[in-house]
N, C-alpha and C positions, 0 to 999 in steps of 0.2 A: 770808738765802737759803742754801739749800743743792743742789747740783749742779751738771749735771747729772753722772751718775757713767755711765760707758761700760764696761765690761768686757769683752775679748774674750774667744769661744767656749772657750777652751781652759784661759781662768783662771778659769772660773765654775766654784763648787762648791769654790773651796780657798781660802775665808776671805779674799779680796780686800777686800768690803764691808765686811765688819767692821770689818777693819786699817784699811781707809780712817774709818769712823765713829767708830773709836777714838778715831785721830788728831785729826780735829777736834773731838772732846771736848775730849781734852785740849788740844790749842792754844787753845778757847777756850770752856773752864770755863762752866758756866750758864748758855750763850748758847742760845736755841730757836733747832734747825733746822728751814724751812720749806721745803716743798717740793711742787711740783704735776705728777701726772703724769695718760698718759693713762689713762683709764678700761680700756680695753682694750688694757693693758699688764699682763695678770696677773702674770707672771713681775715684776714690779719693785715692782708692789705688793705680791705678796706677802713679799718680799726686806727691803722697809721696814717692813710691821707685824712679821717677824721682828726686826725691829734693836729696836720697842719703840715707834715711830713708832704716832699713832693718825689715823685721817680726822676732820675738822676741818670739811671743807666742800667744797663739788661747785658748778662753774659749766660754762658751755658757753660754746665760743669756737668758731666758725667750725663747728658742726653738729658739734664734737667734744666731748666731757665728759671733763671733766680732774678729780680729786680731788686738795683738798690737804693734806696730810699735816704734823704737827708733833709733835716728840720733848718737848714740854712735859708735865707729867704734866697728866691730867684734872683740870680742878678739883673739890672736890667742897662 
């Protein structure tokens, strides 16, 4: 699992995410991070298919749809 990740207002936009994604690369090497947010969370989804993340799959919990996201490459 991966998250959640919280960023305040004033450190969005200067490579927080990243440094954080980096990080757990490297700390753990060829591990897939999975992770599920809400649908109508543009701003975060778009932030994770920027990192290289791709959607995976889509459920609904409580009349909300949440997609979940995984840094695994596509198989093909």
């Amino acid at each position: 699992m991966y998250g959640p990740v919280c960023v305040a207002p004033d450190a969005r936009g200067l490579g927080v995410l990243d440094a954080l994604y980096a990080r757990l690369q490297a700390t753990f090497p060829g591990r897939e991070a999975i992770l599920f947010i809400r649908e109508d969370n543009p701003r975060s989804l778009k932030a994770h298919l920027r990192l290289g993340m791709r959607a995976v799959a889509r459920y609904d919990f409580g009349g909300k749809v949440f997609v979940v996201l995984s840094d695994r490459p596509d198989p093909e």
